[in-house]
N, CA, C and O atoms as a GROMACS GRO file, in nm:
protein
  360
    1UNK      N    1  14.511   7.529   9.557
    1UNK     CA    2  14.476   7.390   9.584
    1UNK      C    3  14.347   7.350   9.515
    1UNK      O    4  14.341   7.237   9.465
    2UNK      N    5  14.222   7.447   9.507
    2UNK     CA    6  14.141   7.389   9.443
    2UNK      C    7  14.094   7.405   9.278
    2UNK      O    8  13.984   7.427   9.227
    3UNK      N    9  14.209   7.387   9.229
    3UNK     CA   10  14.187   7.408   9.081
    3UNK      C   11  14.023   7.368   9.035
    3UNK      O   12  13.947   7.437   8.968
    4UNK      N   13  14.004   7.259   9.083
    4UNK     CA   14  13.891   7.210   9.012
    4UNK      C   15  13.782   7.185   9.123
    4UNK      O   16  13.811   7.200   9.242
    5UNK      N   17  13.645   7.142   9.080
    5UNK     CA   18  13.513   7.186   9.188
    5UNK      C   19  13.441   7.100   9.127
    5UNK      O   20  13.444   7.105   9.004
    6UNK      N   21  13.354   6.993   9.194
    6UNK     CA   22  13.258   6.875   9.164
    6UNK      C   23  13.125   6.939   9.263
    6UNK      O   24  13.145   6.953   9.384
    7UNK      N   25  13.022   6.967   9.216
    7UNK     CA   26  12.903   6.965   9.300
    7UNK      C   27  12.803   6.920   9.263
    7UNK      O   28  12.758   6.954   9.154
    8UNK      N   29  12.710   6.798   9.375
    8UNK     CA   30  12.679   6.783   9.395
    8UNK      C   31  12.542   6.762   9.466
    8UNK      O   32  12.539   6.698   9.572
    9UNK      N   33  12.406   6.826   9.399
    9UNK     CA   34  12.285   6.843   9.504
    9UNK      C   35  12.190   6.698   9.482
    9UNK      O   36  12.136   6.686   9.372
   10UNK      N   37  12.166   6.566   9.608
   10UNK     CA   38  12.108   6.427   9.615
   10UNK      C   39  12.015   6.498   9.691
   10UNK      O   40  12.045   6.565   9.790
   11UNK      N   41  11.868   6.480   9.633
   11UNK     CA   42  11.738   6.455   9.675
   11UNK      C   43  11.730   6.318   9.703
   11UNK      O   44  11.758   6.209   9.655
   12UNK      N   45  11.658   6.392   9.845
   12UNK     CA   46  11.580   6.218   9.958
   12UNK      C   47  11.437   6.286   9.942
   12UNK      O   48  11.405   6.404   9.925
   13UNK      N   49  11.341   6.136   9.959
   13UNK     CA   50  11.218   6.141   9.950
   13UNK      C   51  11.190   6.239  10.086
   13UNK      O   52  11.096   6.313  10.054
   14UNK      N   53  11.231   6.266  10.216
   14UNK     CA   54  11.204   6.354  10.313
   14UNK      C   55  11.350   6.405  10.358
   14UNK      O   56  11.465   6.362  10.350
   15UNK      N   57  11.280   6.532  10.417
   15UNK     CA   58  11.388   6.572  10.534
   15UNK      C   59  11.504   6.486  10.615
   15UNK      O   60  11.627   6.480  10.611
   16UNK      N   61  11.380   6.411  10.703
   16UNK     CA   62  11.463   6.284  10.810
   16UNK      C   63  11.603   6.196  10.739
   16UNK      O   64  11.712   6.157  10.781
   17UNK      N   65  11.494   6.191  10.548
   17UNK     CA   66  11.649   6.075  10.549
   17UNK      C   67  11.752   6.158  10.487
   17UNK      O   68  11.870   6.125  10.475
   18UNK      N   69  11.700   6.272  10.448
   18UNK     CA   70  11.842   6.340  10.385
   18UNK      C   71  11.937   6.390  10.538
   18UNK      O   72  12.059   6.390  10.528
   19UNK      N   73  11.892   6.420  10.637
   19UNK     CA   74  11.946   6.443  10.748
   19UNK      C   75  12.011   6.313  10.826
   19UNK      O   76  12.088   6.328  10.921
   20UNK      N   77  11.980   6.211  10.785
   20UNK     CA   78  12.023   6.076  10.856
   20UNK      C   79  12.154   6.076  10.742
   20UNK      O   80  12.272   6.092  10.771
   21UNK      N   81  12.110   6.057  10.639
   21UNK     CA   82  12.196   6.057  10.490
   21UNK      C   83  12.344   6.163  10.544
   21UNK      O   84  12.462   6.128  10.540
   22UNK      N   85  12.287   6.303  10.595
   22UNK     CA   86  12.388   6.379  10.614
   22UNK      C   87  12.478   6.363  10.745
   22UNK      O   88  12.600   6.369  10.751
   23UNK      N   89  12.399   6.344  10.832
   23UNK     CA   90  12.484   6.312  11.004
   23UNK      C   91  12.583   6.177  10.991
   23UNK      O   92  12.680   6.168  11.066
   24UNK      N   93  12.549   6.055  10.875
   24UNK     CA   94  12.644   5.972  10.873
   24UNK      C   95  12.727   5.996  10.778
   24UNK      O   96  12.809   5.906  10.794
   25UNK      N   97  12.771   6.075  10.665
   25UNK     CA   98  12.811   6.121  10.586
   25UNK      C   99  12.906   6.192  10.631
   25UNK      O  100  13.024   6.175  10.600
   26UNK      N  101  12.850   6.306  10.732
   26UNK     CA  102  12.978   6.441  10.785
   26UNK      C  103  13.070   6.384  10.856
   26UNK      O  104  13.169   6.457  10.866
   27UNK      N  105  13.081   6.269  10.916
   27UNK     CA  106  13.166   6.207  11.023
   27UNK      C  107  13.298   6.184  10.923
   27UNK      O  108  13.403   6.199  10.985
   28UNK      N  109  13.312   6.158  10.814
   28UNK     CA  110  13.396   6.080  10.725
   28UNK      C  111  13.461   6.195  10.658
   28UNK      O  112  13.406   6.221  10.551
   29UNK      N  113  13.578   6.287  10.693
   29UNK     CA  114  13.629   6.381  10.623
   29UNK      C  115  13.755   6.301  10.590
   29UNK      O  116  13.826   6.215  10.642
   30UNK      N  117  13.748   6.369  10.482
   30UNK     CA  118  13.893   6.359  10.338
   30UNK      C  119  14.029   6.330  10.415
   30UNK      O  120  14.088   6.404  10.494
   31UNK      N  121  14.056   6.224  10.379
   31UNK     CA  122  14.229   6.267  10.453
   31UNK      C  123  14.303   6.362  10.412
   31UNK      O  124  14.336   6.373  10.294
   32UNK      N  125  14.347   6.466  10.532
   32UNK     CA  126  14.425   6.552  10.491
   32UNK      C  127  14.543   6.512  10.365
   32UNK      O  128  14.562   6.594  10.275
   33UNK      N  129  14.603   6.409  10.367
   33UNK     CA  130  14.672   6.388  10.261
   33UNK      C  131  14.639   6.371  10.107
   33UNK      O  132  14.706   6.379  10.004
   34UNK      N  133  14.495   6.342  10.138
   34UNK     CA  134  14.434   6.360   9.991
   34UNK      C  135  14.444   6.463   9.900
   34UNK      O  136  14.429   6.439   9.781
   35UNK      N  137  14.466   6.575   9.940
   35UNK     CA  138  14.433   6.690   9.869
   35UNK      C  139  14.289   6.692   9.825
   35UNK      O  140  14.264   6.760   9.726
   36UNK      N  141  14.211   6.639   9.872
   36UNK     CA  142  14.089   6.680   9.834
   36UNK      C  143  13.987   6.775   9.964
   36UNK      O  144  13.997   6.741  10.082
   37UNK      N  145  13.922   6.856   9.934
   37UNK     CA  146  13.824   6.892  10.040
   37UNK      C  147  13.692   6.912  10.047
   37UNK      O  148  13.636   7.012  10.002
   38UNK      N  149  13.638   6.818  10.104
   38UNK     CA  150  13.496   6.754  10.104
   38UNK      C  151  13.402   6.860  10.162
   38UNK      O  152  13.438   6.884  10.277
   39UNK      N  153  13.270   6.951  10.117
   39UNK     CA  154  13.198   7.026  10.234
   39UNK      C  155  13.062   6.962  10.155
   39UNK      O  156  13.034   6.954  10.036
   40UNK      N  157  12.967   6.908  10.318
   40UNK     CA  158  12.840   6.873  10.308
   40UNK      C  159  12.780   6.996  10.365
   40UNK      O  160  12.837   7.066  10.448
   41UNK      N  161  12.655   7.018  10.312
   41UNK     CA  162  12.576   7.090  10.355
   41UNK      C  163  12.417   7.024  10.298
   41UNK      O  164  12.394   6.964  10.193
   42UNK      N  165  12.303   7.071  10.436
   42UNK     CA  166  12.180   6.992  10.417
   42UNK      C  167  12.096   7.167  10.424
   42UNK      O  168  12.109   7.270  10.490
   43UNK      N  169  12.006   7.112  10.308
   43UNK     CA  170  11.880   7.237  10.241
   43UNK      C  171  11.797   7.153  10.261
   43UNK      O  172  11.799   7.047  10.198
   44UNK      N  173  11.688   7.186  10.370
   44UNK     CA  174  11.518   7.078  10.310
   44UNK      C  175  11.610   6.942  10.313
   44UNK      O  176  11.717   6.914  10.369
   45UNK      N  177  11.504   6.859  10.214
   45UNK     CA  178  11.522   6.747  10.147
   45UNK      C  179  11.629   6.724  10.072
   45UNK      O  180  11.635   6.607  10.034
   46UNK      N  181  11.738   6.809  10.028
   46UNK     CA  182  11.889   6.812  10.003
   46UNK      C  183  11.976   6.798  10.024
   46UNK      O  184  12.006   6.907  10.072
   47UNK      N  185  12.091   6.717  10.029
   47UNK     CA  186  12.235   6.694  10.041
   47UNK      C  187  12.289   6.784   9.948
   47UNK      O  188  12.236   6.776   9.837
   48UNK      N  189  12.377   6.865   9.958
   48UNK     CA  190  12.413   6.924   9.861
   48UNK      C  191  12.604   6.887   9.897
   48UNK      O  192  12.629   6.907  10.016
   49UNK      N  193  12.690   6.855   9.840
   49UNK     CA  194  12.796   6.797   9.838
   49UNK      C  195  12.929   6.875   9.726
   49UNK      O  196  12.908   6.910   9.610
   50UNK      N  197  13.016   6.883   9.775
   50UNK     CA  198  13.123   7.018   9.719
   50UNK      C  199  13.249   6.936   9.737
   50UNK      O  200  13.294   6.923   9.850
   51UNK      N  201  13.316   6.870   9.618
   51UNK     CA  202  13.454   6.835   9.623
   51UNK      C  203  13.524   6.918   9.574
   51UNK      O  204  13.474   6.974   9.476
   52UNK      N  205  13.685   6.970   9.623
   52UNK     CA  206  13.741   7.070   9.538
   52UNK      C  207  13.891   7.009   9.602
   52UNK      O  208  13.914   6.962   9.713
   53UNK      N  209  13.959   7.026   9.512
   53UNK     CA  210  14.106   6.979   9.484
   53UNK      C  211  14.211   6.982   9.320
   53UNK      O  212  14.165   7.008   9.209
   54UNK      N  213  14.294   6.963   9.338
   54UNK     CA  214  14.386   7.037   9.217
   54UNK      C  215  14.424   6.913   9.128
   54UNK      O  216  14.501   6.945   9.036
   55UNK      N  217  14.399   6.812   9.130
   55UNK     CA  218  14.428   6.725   9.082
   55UNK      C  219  14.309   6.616   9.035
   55UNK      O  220  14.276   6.545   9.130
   56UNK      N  221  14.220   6.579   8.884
   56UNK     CA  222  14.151   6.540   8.874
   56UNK      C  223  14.111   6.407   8.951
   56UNK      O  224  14.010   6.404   9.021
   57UNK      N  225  14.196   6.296   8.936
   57UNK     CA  226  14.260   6.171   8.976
   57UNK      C  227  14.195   6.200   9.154
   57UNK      O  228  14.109   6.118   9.188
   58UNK      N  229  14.225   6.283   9.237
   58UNK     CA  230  14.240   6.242   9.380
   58UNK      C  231  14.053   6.307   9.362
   58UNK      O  232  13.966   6.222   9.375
   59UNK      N  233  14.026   6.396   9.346
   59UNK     CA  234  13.877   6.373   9.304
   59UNK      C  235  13.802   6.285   9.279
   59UNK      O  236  13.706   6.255   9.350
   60UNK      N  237  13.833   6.231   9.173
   60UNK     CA  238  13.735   6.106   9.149
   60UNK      C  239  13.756   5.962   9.255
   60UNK      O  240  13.687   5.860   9.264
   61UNK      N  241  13.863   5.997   9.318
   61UNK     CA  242  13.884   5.875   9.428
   61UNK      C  243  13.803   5.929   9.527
   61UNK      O  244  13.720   5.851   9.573
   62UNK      N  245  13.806   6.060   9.579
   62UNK     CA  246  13.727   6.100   9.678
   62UNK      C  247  13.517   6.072   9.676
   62UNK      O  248  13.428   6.049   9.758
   63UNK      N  249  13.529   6.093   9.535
   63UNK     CA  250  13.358   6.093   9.479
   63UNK      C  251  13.331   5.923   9.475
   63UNK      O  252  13.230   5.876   9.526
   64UNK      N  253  13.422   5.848   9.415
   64UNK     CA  254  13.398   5.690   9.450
   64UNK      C  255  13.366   5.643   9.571
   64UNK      O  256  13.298   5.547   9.607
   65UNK      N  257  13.430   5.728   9.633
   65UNK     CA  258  13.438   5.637   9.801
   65UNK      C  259  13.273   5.759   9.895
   65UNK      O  260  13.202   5.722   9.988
   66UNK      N  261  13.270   5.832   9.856
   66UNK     CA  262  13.157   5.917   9.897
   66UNK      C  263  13.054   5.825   9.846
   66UNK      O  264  12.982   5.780   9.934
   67UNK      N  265  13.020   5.774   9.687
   67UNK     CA  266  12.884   5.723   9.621
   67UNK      C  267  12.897   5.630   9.695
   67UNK      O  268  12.804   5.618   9.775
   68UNK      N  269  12.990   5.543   9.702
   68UNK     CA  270  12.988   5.390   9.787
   68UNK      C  271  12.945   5.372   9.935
   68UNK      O  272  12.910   5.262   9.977
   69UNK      N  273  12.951   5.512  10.033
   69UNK     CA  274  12.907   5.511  10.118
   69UNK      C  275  12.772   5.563  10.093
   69UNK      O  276  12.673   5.502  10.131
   70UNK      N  277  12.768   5.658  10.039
   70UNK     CA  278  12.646   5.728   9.981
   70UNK      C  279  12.461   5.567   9.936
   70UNK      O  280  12.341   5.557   9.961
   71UNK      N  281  12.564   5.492   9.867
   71UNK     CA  282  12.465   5.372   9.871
   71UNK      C  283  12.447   5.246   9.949
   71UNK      O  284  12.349   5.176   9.969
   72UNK      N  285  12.565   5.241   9.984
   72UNK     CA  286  12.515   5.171  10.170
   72UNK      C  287  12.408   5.259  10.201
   72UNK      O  288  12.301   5.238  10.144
   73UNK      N  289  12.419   5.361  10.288
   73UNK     CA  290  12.286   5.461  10.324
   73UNK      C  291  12.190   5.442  10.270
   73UNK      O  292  12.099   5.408  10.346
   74UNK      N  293  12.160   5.447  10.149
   74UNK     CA  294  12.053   5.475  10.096
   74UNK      C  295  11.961   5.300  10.069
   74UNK      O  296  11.839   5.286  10.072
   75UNK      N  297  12.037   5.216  10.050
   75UNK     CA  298  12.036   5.062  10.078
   75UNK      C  299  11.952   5.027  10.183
   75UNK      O  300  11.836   4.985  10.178
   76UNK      N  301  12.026   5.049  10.284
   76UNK     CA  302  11.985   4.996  10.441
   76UNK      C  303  11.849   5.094  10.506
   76UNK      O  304  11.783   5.070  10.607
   77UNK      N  305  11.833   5.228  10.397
   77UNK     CA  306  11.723   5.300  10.417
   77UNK      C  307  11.628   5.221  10.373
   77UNK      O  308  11.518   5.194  10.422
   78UNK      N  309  11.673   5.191  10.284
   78UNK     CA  310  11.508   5.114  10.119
   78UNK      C  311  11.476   4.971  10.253
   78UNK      O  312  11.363   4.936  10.285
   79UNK      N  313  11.629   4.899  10.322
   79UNK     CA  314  11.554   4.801  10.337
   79UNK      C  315  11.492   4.782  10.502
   79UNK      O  316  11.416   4.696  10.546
   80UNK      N  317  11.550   4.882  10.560
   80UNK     CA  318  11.481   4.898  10.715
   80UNK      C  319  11.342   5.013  10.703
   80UNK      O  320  11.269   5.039  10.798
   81UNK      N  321  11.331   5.058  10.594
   81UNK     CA  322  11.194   5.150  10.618
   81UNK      C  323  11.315   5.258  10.632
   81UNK      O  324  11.435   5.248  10.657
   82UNK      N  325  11.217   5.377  10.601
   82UNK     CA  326  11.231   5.530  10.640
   82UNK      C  327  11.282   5.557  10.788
   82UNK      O  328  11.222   5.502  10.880
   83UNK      N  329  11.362   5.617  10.809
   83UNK     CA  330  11.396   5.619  10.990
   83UNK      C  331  11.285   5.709  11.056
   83UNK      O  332  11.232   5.797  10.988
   84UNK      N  333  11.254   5.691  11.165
   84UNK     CA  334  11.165   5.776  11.248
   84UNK      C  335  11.183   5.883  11.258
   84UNK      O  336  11.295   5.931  11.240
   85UNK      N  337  11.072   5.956  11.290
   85UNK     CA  338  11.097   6.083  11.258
   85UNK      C  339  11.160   6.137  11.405
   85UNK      O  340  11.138   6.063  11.501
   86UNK      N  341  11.244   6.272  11.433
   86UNK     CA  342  11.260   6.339  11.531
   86UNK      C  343  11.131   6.376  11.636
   86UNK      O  344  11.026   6.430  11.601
   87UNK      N  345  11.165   6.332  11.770
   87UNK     CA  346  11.081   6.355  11.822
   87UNK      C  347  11.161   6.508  11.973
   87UNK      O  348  11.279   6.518  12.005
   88UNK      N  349  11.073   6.572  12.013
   88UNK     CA  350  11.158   6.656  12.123
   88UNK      C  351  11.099   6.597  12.247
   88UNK      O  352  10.977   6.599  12.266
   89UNK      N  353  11.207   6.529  12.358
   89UNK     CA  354  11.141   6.468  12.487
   89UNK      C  355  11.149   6.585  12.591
   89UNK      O  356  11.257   6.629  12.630
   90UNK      N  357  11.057   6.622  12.624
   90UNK     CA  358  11.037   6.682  12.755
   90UNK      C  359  11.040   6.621  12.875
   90UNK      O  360  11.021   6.686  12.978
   0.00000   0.00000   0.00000
């Protein structure tokens, strides 16, 4: 199935937004019918992003619709400010 492999490593200016970047990102998996299979993983300040599927065509549909969400995110970051940082409530 995965003939072919797209990867992906998007630097954020911090941690917080590559982790905001990633928690709204992971929710959105590939339709099984796609033949494509999407794996996020977060390093530091890294998104690092892994398409793999057998067919060039259902790839690049999968990577269109990832950048397009990918820049909403990053949009609504530039125009609400940086998100707050994690805090732990005791």
């Amino acid at each position: 199935m995965s003939d072919l492999t797209v990867d992906l490593s998007i630097p954020f200016p911090s941690e917080r937004e590559a982790d905001v970047a990633y928690q709204t990102l992971r929710v959105d998996a590939e339709p099984s019918r796609s033949g494509v299979k999407k794996t996020l993983t977060l390093e530091s300040n890294t998104l690092k992003v892994n398409f793999a599927g057998s067919e060039a065509r259902k790839i690049r549909v999968g990577l269109t619709s990832f950048f397009e969400a990918l820049l909403l995110i990053t949009e609504t970051m530039k125009e609400f400010g940086p998100p707050e940082p994690k805090y732990d409530h005791y």
